[in-house]
N, C-alpha and C positions, 0 to 999 in steps of 0.2 A: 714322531716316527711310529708306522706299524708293528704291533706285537707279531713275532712268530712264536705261537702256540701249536703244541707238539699235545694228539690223543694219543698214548702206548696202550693195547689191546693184546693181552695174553690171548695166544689163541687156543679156543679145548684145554684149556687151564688144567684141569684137576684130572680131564684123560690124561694127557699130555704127562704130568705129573705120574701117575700111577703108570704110565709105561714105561715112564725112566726107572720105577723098581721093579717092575715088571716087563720088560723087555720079548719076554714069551708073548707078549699080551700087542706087540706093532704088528701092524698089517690084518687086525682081527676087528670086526665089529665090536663095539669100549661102551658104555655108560657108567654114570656114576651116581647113584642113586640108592631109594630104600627098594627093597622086593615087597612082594606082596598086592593085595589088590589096595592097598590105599597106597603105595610106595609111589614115590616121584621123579622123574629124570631131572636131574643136577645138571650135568652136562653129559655131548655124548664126542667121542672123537669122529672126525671127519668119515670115516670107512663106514660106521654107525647114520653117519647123516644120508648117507647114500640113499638106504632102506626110511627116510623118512624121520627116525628117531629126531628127536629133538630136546631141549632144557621145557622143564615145564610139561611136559606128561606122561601121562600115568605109564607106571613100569608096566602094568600087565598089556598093553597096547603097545609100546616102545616089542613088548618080547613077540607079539602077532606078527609087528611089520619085520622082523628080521628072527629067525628063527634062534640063528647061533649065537645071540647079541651076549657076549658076557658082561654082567652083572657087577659093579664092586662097592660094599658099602665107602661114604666120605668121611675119608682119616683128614681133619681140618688144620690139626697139630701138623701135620706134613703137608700140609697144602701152603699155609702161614710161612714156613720156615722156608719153603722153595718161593714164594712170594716174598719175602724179607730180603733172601739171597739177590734175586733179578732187579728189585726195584732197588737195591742196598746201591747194586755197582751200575743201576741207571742213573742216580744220584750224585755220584762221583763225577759225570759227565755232565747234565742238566743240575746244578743245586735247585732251584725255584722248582721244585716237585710238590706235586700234591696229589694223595690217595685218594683217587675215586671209589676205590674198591679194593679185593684182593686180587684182582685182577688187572685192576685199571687204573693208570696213572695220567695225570695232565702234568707238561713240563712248561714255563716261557724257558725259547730256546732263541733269542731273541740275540741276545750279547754273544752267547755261543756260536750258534751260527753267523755271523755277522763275522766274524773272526774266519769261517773255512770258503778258502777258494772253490770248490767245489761242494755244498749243503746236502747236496740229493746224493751224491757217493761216499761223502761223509755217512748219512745215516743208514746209506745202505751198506756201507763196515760194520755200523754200531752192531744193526740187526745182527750180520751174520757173527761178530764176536758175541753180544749175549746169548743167543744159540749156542755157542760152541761151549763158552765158560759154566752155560746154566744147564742145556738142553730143552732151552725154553725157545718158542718161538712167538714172536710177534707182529701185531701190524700195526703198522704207524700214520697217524690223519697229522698232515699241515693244514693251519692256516691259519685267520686275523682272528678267530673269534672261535672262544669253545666249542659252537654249533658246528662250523663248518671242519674243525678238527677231529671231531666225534664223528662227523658223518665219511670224514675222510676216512677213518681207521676202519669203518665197516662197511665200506665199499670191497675192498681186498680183503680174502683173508685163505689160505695163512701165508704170512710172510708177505703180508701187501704196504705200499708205500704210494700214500696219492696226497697229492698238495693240492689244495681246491682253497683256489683266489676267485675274486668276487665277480670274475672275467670266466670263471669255469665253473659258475652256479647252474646254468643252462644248461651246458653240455654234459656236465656232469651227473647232477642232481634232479634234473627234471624229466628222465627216464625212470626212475628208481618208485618201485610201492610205495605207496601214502603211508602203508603199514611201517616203513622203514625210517619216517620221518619222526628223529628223537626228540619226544619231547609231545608227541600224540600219542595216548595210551590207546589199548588194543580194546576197550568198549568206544573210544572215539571213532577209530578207522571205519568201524563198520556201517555209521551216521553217516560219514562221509562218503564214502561208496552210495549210500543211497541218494546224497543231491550229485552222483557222477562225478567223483573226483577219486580217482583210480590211481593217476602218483600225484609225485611232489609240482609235476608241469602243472597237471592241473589244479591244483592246491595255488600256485603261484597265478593262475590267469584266473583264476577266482578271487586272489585276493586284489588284484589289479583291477577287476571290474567289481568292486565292492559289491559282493555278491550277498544279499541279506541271507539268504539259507545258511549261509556258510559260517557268513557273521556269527548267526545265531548259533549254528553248532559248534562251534570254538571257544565264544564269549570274550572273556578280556583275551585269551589267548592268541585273536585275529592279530592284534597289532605286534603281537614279539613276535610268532612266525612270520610275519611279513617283514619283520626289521631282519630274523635271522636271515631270509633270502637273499636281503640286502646287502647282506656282509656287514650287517651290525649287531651289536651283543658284545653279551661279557667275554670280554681280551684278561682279564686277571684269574693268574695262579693261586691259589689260596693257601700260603702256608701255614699249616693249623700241627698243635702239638699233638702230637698222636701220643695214645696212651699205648704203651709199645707191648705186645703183650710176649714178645723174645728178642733177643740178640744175637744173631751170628755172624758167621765169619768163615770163608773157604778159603786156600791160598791151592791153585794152579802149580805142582811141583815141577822143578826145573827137569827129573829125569821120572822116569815109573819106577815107586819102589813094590817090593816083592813082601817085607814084613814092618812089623810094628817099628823095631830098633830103627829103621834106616827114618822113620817120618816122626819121630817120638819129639824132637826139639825142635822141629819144626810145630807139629801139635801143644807142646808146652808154651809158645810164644803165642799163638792162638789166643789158648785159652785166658791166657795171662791178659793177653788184649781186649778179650771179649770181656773177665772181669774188673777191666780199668771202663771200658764203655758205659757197667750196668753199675758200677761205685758212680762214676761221673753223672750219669742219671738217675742216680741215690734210688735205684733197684735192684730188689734180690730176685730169685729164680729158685724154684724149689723141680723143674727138671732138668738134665742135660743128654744131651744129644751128639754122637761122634759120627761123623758123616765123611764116607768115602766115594769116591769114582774111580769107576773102574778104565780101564783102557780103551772098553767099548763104549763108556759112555753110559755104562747103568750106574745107578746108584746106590748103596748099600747103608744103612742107619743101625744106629741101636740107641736105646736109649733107658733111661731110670730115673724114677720120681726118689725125694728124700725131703727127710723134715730133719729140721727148720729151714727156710729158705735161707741160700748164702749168695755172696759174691765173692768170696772168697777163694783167690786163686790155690793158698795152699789147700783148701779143703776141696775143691774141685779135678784139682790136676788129677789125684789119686783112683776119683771118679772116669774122669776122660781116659783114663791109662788102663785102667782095668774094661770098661765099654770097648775101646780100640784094643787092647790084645784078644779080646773075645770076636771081635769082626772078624783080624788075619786071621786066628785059630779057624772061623767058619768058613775062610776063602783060601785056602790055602795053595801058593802057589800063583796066586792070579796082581798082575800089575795094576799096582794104583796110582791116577796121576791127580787126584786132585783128594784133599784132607780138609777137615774143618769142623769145628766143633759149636752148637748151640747152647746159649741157655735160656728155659722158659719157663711157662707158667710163674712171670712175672709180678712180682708186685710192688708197690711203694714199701720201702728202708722204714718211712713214717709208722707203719703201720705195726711192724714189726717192732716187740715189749723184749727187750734181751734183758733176762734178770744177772746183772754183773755185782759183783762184792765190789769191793775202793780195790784192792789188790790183782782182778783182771781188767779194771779200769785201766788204770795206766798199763797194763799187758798190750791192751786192744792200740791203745794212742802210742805208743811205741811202735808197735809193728805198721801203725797206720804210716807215721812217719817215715819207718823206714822204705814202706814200698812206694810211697809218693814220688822220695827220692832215688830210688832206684831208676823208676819209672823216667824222669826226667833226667835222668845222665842217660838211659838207652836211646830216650828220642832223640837227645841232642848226638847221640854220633850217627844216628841213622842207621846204624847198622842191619842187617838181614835177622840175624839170629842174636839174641840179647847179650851185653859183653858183662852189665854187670846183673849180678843176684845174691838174694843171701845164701850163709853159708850153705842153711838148711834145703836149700834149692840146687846145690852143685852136687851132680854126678859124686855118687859112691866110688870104690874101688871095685873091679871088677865090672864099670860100666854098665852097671845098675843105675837106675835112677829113683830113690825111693823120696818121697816127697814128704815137707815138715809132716 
C-alpha cells in the first residue's frame, strides 16, 4: 500500500513568531535579521515580501527596497520553544514525525489518515486548530514521496494545502521555476536556464528526451529527478533521537483568568510535568521560562538562567511562581487564556558531578521515590489537577502556596 506523507512548513517562522510578542509590529513591513552592512535577512513576513525583501539578503538592500522595513535582531531561545510548542501538539496527532528543521516537519500520516472519512477537512481543522492553539500558521504538502510532499507545502503559502499524486505532476508542477525544484541548488538553475530549461516542464521533456546537456549538468542527479517526477523516491519518516535542547508544555484554560492565584495550580501541574518529562529523559535545564497568552492572542514570556542545572520540581516551582507573579504584576488587569511553563538550556543528568555525602544520598533516593509514586497514583486517576502530593507541596493556610 501507498505511503501518505505529510511536508508541515511554518510559514515566516520567526516574523510570525516575533509578531505574536510584538503585535504592534502586524500589518508592518517585518525582517529578522543582523543590521548593518554585512547583516543578513533571516526571514522577512509576508507585507516585507511585497517590497521584494526576502531570506538571504543583505539588510542594507532589504532597507533600499522598502523604506519603513523594521529590523529585529533573532531571539533563537524563542524561536526553539514556539517551535517545540507547534511541532510538540503536531506530534500528538502524526506520531512518525521527523524534524527537518525548526521550521519543518515530515509526518507518515498514512494509518492516520486512513482512519478519517473526510483527509482533506480533517487537515484543514488541524491547520486552523494549530493556528489558534500556537498562532502559528502553516502549509501543508500531501503525497507518496518526500519530493512531492515538499514541493506540495511550497506551492501555497500561507495556510496552503495541496495533495500532488503522481496524476497532478503535470498539472501541477510543470508550470513552476526550475528555481523552485527541491533539490536543484541556486549555482545549478542558472546552468540550466542556459541549455533553455526555464521550469520543472521543461526539466521533465528534457529528461524524457535524454537530453546530453542536461545530462551533463545534473550528473548522477538526472536519474533521481527523473524518478522524483515519477512519483518515486524516499516515502520513509525518519525517526531520529533528537538531542532535545528544551521542554515545554502550554495548557489552553477552560475560562480567562485575570491574576496569578486563579492559574497558580494549574501552572504547579505544568511544571510538575514538564519536570517528570526531563527526569524521564535523564535531563536537567539550567533556564526556565513562564509563558502566557493573552486574550488577543499575544504572547508574554519571562524568563531566568540559574546554576546548577535541575529538574527538580520542588526547586523549580518556586522559580515559575515568582517569573508568573512578575508577568500579572507587568499586565495588570489584562485576561489570560493560555499558561505554560519551559525548561532549557538543556543538558544530559550524565554530565552533571552532584558532590553528595552517604547522608544526602539516601535524602535524594527517598524523595526520588516518593515522587515516582506520587506521580503514578495521579496518572492512574487521571485527574485534571493532581489529587496526590507531598505534604511540602499542599497549600499553606491562608492560601499561600509556599513550596518545599
Amino acid at each position: 500500500m501507498s505511503k501518505v506523507l505529510l511536508h508541515i512548513d511554518l510559514n515566516a517562522f520567526f516574523a510570525t513568531a516575533e509578531e505574536l510578542r510584538h503585535p504592534e509590529l502586524r500589518g508592518k513591513p517585518l525582517a529578522i535579521g543582523g543590521d548593518g552592512r554585512s547583516g543578513i535577512v533571516s526571514t522577512a513576513n509576508y507585507v516585507a515580501r511585497k517590497f521584494g525583501v526576502h531570506s538571504g539578503q543583505p539588510t542594507f538592500q532589504a532597507r533600499s527596497l522598502c523604506k519603513n522595513l523594521e529590523l529585529l535582531p533573532p531571539d533563537f531561545d524563542y524561536y526553539r520553544m514556539m517551535s517545540h510548542s507547534f511541532f510538540g501538539r503536531l506530534k500528538e496527532v502524526f506520531p512518525i514525525l521527523e524534524m527537518a528543521s525548526i521550521d519543518e516537519a515530515y509526518c507518515d500520516a498514512t494509518e492516520v489518515l486512513s482512519k478519517k472519512p473526510d483527509p482533506i477537512s480533517f487537515l484543514r481543522s488541524l491547520q486552523n486548530y494549530l493556528l489558534e492553539e500556537t498562532g502559528l500558521s502553516c502549509s501543508i504538502g500531501v503525497g507518496l514521496t518526500r519530493w512531492l510532499a515538499k514541493m506540495g507545502s511550497d506551492l501555497k503559502k500561507p495556510l496552503g494545502l495541496t495533495v500532488i499524486r503522481k496524476k497532478d505532476v503535470a498539472r501541477l508542477l510543470y508550470p513552476v521555476p526550475i528555481e523552485s525544484f527541491w533539490g536543484i541548488g541556486k549555482q545549478t538553475s542558472p546552468n540550466l536556464r542556459s541549455c533553455g530549461i526555464l521550469t520543472i516542464g521543461d526539466l521533465a521533456k528534457a529528461i524524457q528526451d535524454d537530453r546530453s546537456d542536461v545530462k551533463n549538468t545534473l550528473g548522477k542527479f538526472f536519474d533521481t529527478a527523473k524518478a522524483w517526477l515519477e512519483g518515486k523516491g524516499d516515502d520513509n519518516v525518519y525517526l531520529q533521537e533528537a538531542d532535545q535542547k528544551s521542554i515545554s508544555m502550554t495548557e489552553t484554560l477552560d475560562k480567562d483568568i485575570l491574576s496569578f492565584e486563579e492559574g497558580s495550580q494549574t501552572l504547579r501541574r505544568i511544571v510538575s510535568e514538564v519536570c517528570e518529562k526531563a527526569s524521564l529523559a535523564k535531563k536537567v535545564g539550567s533556564t526556565a521560562s513562564v509563558i502566557l497568552k493573552d486574550s488577543s492572542f499575544r504572547l508574554h514570556q519571562r524568563s531566568v538562567s540559574f546554576d546548577p542545572p535541575t529538574n527538580s520540581a520542588s526547586r523549580l516551582w518556586p522559580i515559575a511562581s515568582e517569573l508568573a507573579t512578575e508577568l500579572f504584576a507587568k499586565l495588570p488587569g489584562m485576561p489570560m487564556r493560555l499558561i505554560g511553563f519551559a525548561l532549557s538550556k538543556l543538558e544530559d543528568l550524565s554530565r552533571q558531578t552532584v558532590q553528595m555525602n552517604f547522608w544526602n544520598v539516601e535524602e535524594y533516593e527517598e524523595l526520588d521515590k516518593t515522587k515516582l509514586l506520587i506521580n503514578d497514583l495521579n496518572r492512574k486517576k487521571k485527574s485534571k489537577d493532581p489529587l496526590f502530593k507531598r505534604a511540602s507541596e499542599a497549600p499553606k493556610k491562608g492560601g499561600s502556596q509556599n513550596a518545599d
